[in-house]
C-alpha positions as CSV (number, residue, x, y, z in Angstrom):
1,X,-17.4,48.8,-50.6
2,X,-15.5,46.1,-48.9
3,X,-17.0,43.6,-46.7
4,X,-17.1,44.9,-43.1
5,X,-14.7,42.7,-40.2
6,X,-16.1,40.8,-37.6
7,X,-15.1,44.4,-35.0
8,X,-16.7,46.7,-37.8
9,X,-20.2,44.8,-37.5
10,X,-19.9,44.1,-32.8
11,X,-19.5,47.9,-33.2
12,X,-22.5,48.9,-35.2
13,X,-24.6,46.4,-33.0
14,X,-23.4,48.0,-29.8
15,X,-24.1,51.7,-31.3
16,X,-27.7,50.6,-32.2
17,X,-28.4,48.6,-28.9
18,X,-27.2,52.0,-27.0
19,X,-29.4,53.8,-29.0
20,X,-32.7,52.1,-28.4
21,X,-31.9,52.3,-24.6
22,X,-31.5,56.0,-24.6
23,X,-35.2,56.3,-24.2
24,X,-35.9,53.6,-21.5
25,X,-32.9,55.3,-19.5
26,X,-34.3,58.7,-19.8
27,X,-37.5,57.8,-19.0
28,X,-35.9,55.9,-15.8
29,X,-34.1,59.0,-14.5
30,X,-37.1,60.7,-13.1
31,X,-38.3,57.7,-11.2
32,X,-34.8,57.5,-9.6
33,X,-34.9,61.0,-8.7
34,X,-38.3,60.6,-7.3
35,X,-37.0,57.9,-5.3
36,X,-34.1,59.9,-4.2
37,X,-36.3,62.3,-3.3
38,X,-38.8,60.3,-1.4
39,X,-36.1,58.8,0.5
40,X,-34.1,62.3,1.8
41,X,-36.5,63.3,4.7
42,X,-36.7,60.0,6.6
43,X,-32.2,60.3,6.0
44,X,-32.5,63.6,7.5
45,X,-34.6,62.0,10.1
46,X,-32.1,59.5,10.8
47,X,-29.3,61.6,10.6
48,X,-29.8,63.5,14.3
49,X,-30.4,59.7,15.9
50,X,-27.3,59.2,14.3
51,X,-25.0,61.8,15.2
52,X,-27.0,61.5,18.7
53,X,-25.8,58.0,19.2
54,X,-22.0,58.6,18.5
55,X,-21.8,61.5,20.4
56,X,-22.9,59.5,23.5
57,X,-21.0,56.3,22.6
58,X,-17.6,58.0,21.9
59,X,-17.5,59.4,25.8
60,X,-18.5,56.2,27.0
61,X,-15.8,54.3,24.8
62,X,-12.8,57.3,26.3
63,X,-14.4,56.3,30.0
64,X,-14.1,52.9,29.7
65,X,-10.4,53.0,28.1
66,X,-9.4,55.6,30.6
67,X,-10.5,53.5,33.5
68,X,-8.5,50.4,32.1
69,X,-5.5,52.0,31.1
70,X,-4.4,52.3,34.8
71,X,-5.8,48.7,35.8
72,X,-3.6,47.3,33.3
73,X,0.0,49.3,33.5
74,X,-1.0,48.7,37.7
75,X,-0.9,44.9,36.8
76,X,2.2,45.2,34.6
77,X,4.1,47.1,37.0
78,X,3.6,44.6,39.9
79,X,4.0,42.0,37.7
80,X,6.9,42.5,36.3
81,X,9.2,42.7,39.7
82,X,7.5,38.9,40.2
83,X,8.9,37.7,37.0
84,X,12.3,39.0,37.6
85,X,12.4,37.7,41.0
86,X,11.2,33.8,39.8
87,X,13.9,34.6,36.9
88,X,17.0,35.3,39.6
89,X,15.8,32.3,42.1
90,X,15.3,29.5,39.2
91,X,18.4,30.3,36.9
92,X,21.2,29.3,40.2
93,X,18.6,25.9,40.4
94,X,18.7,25.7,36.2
95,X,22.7,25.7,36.9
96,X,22.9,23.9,39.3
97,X,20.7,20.3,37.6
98,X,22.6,21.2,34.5
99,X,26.2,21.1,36.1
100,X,24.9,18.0,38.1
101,X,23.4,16.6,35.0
102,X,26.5,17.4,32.9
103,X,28.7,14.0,34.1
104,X,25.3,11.5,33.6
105,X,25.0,13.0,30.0
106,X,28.8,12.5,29.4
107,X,28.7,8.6,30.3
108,X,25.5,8.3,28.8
109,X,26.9,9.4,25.3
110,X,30.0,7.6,26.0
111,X,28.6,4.0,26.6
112,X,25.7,4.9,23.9
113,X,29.0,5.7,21.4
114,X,29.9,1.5,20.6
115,X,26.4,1.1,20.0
116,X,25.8,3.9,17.5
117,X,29.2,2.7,15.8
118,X,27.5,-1.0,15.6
119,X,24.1,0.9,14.4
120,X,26.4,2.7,12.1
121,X,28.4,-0.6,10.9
122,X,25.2,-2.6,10.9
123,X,23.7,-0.3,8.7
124,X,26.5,0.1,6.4
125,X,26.3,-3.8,6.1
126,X,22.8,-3.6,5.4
127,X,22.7,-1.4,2.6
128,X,25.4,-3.9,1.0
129,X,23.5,-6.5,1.5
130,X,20.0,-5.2,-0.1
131,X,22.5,-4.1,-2.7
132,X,24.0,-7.6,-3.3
133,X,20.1,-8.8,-3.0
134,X,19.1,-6.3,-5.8
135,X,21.6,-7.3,-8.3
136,X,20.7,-10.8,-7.9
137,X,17.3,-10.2,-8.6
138,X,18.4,-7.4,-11.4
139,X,20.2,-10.5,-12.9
140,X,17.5,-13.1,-12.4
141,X,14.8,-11.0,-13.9
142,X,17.8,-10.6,-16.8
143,X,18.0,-14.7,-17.1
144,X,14.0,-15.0,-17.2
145,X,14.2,-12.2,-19.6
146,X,16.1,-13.4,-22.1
147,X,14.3,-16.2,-25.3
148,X,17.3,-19.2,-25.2
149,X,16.6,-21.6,-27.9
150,X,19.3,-24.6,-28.4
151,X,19.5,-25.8,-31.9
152,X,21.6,-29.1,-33.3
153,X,22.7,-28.5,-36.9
154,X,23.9,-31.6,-38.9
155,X,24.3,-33.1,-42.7
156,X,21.7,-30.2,-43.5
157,X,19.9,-31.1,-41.0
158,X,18.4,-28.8,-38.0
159,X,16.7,-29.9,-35.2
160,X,15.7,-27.6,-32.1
161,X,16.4,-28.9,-28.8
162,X,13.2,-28.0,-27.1
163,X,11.2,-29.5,-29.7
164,X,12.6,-32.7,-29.1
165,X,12.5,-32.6,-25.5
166,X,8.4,-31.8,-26.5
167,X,8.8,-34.9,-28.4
168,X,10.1,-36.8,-26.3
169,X,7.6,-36.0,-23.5
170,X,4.7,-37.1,-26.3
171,X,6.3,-40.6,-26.9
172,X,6.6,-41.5,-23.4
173,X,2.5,-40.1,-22.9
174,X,1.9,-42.3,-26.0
175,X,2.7,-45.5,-24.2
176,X,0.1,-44.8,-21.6
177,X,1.4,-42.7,-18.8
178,X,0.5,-39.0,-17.4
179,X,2.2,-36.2,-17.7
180,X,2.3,-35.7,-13.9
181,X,4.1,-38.9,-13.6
182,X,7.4,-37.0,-15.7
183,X,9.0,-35.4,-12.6
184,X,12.0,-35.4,-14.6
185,X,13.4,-36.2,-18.2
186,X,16.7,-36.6,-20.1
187,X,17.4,-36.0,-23.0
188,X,20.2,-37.2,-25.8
189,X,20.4,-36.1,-29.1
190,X,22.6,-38.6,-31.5
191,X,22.6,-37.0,-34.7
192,X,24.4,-40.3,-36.3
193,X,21.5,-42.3,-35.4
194,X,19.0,-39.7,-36.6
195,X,17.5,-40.4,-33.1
196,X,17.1,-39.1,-29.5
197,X,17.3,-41.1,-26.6
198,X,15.8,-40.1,-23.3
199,X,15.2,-41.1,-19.7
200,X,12.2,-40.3,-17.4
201,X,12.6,-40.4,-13.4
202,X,15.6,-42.4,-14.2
203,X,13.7,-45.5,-14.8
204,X,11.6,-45.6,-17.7
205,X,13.4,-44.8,-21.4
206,X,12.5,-44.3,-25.2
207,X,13.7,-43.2,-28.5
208,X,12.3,-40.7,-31.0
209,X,13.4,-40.0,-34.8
210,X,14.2,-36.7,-36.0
């Protein structure tokens, strides 16, 4: 014998739980059917009160709707002449504002025409412009984007430009001045002297070997 699948061993539990309620549900039925039972002569009771209440309500109901019926097509049919007659007198005063109206509209749209044209054009101009704008911006992002480094290559020599600009910078803190004072610096890299030269504010200068 092989070993039994996961389905093969649900259905044997099932069949035994089935099984050992067989008794409690047979020994159930009789209460139910005592209940039943017990219950059938206060239904039959109702029953009469029942049918004894819809007969009654069901003439009242055909009464009442018979009664209405009348009152309401009497309502339509004297209403309905009114609404034809209000029809007929306001459509010749509808015409009439809408022929007299007609001429106002037509100038209106014809002087409001330049300025929808100068809407139109301004518009137009507008969207070139935010275009214009975004490019710019597209390309400054681009710029601020993009690593530039500046190197000087000489006699097997190689010097990057922003280190001695940083250098530069340093000598001129060196002889006893503040970083805030450099508003603006200068810088000139002579590779024949082994040497850059700079100038600070355009006042105070220095030198610095490579």
């Amino acid at each position: 014998m092989g070993k039994k699948s996961a389905e093969e061993t649900f259905k044997e539990i099932a069949k035994e739980v089935t099984k050992a309620a067989e008794p409690v549900i047979k020994a159930a039925e009789p209460v139910i059917k005592d209940v039943k039972e017990a219950a059938k002569p206060y239904m039959d009771k109702a029953e009469p009160y029942i049918n004894d209440f819809k007969a009654k309500a069901e003439p009242v109901y055909k009464d009442i709707k018979s009664k209405a019926e009348p009152v309401y097509n009497d309502i339509k049919a004297k209403a309905e002449p009114m609404y034809k007659d209000i029809k007929a007198k306001a459509e010749p005063v509808y015409n009439d504002i809408k022929t007299k109206a007609e001429p106002y509209i037509n100038k209106a749209k014809e002087k409001a025409a330049p300025a929808a044209d100068a809407v139109k054009k301004g518009s137009k101009k507008a969207a070139d412009v935010a275009k214009s704008v975004g490019n710019d911006i597209s390309k400054t992002a681009a710029k601020r984007k993009c690593k530039e480094e500046v190197f000087v290559q000489y006699n097997h020599h190689e010097v990057r430009a922003t280190d001695i600009v940083e250098r530069a910078k340093a000598d001129y803190i060196a002889k006893g001045h503040k970083m805030t004072d450099i508003k603006e610096i200068q810088v000139y890299i002579k590779p024949s002297d082994n040497a850059a030269y700079y100038v600070v504010n355009h006042a105070d200068t220095g030198k610095v070997e490579f």
